[in-house]
C-alpha positions as CSV (number, residue, x, y, z in Angstrom):
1,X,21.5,-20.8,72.0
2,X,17.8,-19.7,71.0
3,X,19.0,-17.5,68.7
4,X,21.5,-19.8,66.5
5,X,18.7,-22.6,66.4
6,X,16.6,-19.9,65.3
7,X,19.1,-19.0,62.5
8,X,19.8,-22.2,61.2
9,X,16.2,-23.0,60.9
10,X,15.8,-19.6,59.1
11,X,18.6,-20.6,57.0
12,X,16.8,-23.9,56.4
13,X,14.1,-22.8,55.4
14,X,15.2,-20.0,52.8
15,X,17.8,-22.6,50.9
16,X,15.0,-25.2,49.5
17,X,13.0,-21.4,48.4
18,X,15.9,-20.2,46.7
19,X,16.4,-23.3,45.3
20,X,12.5,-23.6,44.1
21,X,13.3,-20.1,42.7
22,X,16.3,-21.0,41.2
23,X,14.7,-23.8,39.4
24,X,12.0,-22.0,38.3
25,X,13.7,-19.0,36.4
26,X,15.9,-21.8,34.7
27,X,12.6,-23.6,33.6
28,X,11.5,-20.0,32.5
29,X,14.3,-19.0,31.0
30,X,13.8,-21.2,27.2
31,X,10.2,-20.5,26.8
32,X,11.1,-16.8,27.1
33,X,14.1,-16.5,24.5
34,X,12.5,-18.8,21.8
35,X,12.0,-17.3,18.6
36,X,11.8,-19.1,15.6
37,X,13.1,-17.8,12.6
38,X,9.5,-17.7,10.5
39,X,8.2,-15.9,14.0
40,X,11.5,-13.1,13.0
41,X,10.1,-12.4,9.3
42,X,6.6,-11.8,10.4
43,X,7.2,-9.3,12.4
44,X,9.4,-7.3,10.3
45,X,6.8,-7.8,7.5
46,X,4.0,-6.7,9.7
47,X,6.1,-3.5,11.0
48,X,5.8,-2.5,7.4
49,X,2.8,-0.5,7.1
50,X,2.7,-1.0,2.9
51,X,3.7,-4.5,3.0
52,X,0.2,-5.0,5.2
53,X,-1.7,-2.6,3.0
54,X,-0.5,-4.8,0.2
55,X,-1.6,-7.8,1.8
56,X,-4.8,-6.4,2.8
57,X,-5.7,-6.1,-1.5
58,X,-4.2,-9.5,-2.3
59,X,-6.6,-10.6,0.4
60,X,-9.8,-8.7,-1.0
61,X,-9.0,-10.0,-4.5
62,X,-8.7,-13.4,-3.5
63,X,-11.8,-13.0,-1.9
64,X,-13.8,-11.3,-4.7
65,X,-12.8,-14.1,-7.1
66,X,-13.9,-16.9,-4.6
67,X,-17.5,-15.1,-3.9
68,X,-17.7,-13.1,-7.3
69,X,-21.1,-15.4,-7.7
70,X,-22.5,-13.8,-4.3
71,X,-20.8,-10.5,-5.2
72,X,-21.5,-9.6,-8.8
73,X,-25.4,-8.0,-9.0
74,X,-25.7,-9.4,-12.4
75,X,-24.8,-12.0,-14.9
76,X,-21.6,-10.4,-16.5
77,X,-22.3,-12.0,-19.6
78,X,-26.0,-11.1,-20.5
79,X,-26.7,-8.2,-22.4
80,X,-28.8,-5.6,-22.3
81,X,-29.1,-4.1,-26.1
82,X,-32.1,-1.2,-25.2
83,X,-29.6,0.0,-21.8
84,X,-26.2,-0.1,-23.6
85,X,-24.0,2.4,-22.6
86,X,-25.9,3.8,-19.3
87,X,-24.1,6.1,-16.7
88,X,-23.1,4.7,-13.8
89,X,-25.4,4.4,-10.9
90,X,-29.0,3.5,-10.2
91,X,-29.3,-0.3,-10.9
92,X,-25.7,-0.4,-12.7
93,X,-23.3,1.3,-9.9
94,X,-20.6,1.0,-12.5
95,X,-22.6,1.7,-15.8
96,X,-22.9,-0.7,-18.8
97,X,-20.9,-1.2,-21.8
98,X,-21.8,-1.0,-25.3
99,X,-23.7,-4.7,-25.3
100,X,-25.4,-3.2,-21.7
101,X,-23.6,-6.1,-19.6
102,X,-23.2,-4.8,-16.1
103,X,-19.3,-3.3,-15.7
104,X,-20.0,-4.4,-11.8
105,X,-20.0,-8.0,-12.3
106,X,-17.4,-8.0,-15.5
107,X,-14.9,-6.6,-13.0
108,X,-15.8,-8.6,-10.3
109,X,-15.6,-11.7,-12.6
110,X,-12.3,-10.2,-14.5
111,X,-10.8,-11.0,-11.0
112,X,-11.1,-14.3,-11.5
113,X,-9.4,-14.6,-14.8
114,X,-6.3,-12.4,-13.1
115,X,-6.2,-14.5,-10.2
116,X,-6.0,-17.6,-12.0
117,X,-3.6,-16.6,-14.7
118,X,-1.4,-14.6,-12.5
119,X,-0.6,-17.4,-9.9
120,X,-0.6,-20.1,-12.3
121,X,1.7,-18.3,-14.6
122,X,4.1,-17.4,-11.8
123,X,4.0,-21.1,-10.0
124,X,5.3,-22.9,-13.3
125,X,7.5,-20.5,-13.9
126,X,8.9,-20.4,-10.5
127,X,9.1,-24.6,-11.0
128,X,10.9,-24.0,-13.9
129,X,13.0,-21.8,-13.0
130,X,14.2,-23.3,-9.8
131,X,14.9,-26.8,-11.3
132,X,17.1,-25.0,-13.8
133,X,18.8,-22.6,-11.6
134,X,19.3,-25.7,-9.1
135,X,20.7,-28.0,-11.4
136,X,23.2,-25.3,-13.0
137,X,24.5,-22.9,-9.6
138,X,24.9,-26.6,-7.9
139,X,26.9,-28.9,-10.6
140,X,28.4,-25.6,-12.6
141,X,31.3,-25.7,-14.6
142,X,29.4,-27.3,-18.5
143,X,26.2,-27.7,-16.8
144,X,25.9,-24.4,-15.8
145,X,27.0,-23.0,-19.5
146,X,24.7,-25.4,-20.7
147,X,21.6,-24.3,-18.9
148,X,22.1,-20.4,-18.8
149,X,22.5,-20.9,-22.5
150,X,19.1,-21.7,-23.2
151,X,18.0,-19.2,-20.9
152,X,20.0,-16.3,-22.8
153,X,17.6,-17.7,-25.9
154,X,14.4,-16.7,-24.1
155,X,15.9,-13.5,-22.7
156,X,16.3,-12.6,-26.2
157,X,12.8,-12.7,-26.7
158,X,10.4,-9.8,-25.5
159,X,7.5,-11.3,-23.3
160,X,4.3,-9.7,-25.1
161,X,6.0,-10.8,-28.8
162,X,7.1,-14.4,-27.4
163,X,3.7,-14.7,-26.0
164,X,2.0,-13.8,-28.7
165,X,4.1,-16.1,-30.6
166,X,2.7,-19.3,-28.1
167,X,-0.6,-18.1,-28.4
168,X,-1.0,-17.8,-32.0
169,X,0.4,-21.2,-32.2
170,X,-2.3,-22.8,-29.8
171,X,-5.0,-21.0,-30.2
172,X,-6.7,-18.5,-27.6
173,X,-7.6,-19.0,-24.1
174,X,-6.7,-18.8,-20.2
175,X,-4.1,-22.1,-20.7
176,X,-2.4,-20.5,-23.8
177,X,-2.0,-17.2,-21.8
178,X,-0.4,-19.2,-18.9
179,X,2.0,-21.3,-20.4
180,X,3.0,-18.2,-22.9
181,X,3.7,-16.4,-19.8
182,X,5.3,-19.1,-17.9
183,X,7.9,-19.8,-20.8
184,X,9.4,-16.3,-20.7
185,X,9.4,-15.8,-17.2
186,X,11.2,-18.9,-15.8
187,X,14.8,-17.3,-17.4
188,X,14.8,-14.9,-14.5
189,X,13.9,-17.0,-11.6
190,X,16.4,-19.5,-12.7
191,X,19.4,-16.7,-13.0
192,X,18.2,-15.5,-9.2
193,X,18.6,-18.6,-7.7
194,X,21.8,-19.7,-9.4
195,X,23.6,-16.5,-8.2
196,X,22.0,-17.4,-4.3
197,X,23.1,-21.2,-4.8
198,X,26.6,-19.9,-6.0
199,X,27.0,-18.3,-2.8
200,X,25.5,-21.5,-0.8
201,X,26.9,-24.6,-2.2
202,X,30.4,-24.0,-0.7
203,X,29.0,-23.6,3.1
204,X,30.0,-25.9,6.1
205,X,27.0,-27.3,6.3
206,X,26.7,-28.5,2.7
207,X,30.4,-29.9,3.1
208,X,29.0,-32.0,5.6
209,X,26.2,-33.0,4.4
210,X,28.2,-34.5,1.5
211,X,30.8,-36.0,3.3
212,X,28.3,-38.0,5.8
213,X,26.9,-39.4,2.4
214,X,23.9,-37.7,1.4
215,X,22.9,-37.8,-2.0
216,X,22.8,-34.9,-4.4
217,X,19.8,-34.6,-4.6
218,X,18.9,-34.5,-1.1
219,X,21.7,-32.1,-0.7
220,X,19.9,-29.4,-3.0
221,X,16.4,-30.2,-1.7
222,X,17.1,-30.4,2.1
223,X,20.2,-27.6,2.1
224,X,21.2,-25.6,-1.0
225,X,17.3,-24.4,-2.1
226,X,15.7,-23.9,1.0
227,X,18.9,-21.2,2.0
228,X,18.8,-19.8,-1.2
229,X,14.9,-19.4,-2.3
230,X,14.5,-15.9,-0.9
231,X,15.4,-14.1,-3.9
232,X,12.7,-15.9,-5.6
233,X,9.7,-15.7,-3.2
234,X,10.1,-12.2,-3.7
235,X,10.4,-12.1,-7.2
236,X,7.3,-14.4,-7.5
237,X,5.3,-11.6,-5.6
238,X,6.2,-9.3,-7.4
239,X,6.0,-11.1,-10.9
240,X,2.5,-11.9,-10.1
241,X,1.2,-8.2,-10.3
242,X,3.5,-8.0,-14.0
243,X,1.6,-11.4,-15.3
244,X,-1.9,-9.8,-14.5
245,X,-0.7,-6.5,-16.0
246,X,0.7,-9.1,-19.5
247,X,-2.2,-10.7,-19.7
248,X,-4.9,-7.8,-19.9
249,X,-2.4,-6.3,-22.8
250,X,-2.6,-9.5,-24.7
251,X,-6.8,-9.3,-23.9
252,X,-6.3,-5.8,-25.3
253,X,-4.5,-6.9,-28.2
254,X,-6.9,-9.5,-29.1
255,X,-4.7,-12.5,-28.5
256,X,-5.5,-13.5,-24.9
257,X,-8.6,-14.7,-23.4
258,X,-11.8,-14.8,-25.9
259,X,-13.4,-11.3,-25.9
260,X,-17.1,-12.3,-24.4
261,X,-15.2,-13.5,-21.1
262,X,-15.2,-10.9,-18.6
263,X,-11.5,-9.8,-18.0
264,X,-10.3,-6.7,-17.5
265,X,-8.6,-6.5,-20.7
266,X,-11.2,-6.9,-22.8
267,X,-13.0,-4.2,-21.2
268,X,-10.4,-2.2,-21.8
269,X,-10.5,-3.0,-25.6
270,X,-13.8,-2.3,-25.3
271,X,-13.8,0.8,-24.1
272,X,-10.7,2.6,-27.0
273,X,-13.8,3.5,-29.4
274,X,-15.7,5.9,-26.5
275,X,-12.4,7.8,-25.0
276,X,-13.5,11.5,-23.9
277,X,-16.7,10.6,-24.1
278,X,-17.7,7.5,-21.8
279,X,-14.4,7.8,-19.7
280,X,-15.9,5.3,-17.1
281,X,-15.9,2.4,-19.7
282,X,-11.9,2.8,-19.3
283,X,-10.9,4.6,-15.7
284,X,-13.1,1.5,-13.3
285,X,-11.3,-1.8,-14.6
286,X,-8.0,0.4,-14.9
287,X,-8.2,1.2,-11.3
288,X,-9.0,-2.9,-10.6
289,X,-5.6,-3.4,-12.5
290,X,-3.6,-0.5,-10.6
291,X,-5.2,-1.9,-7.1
292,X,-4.0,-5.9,-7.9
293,X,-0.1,-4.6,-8.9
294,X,0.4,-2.3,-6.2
295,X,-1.0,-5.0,-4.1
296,X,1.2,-7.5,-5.1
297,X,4.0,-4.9,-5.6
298,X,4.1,-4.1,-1.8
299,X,3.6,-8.2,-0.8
300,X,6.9,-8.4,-2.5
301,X,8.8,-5.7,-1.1
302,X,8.0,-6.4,2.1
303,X,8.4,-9.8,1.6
304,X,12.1,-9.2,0.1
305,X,12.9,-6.8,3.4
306,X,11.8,-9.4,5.9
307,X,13.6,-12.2,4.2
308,X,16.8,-10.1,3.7
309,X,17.1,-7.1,5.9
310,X,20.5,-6.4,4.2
311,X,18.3,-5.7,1.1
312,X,16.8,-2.3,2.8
């Protein structure tokens, strides 16, 4: 008799703990499994080692071009007429150019211009670009003839002659340069997401959206772009690194930015007339403008495999 009231009150005692226990593990269990879908593409863009690198030089652009007044040792535009041409090292790590301004803080400074222009550029061309592409993958049919119509016109055109073109026409300058740019880069954006929308626009969940009543527009906003934009963001990072790499040629042709602004371009330009002989007028803003693509080169690959592992 001592031993069964002994057993029930062991078995008593052990139902409400495995039921505590119980409980708890099913409290547990969400917290453990939930993983958003952002939290999924930043870990496959941080597993790639080049993709990080990448992001690492975006990052110390961004930074030199926000402290380039802290960072640059000297005035980038004054000039030094009895030092022009100096070696680097000493007071001028860098050297001088042929007016003795301080190659130092022209690159430093030319950051500025590349930032500027590069995401500007890119931004309304990605605005661009994704209004049209919207408008023609969603509607089709006329619309869509219509729209990659007048897209096929500024294909036609090559991007340094079309800018040069804008430029000429408005005058030199960091705006000219951005909205030359912009104008022959929105063709592609707009082609990239009209071939993801294509592929979209006849899911379930866009069915329903329409038959519950939503409106168009809400329909591409809420559901058709934000399932189709990948393409794009990766495109933009990389397009960023081309823009930079345009708009020093255009500075080296003598149609971009004025040539006393300190830009990388104009260095260059500045430094044709002393090949062989004062290489490091040429090789240090060359290596600023190889450091800024690859940077933004390896953003957007790794941006397009964590977006799209199918793309690997």
């Amino acid at each position: 008799m001592t031993e069964l009231t002994k057993s029930t009150a062991d078995s008593g005692t052990a139902q409400p703990a495995a039921a505590t226990a119980a409980a708890g593990a099913a409290n547990a269990e969400p917290a453990i499994a939930r993983v958003t879908q952002w939290g999924e593409i930043r870990h496959r863009f941080v597993a790639n080692k080049l993709a990080v690198f990448g992001l690492v030089l975006v990052l110390l652009l961004f930074l030199t071009a926000a402290l380039a007044p802290l960072l640059a040792p000297a005035d980038p535009y004054h000039q030094d007429l009895t030092n022009t041409l100096a070696e680097p090292g000493g007071a001028h790590l860098l050297g001088t150019d042929a007016l003795g301004r301080d190659q130092l803080s022209r690159i430093i400074y030319g950051s500025r211009i590349a930032v500027v222009v590069g995401l500007a550029s890119i931004f309304l061309a990605c605005s661009i670009g994704i209004i049209i592409g919207a408008l023609a993958g969603y509607f089709g049919k006329a619309t869509d003839s219509i729209l990659m119509r007048i897209a096929d016109v500024f294909f036609a055109f090559p991007l340094l002659i079309g800018a040069i073109v804008i430029i000429i026409a408005m005058g030199r300058g960091v705006l000219p340069v951005i909205i030359s740019l912009a104008v022959f880069s929105w063709p592609t954006v707009s082609r990239l997401l009209r071939s993801s929308i294509l592929s979209v626009r006849e899911a379930d969940y866009v069915h329903a959206a329409r038959a519950l009543g939503a409106s168009t527009s809400r329909i591409i906003i809420r559901h058709i772009i934000p399932n189709s934009i990948a393409a794009v963001m990766a495109y933009a990072a990389f397009s960023v690194g081309g823009a930079i790499v345009a708009e020093a040629a255009l500075s080296f042709l003598g149609v971009g930015v004025s040539p006393e602004v300190p830009e990388w371009g104009n260095m260059l330009a500045g430094a044709k007339d002393f090949l062989g002989v004062k290489d490091f007028l040429w090789v240090y803003p060359s290596i600023a403008i190889v450091l800024t693509v690859l940077g933004f080169v390896f953003v957007g690959d790794g941006l397009r495999d964590a977006l799209d592992p199918k793309l690997r």
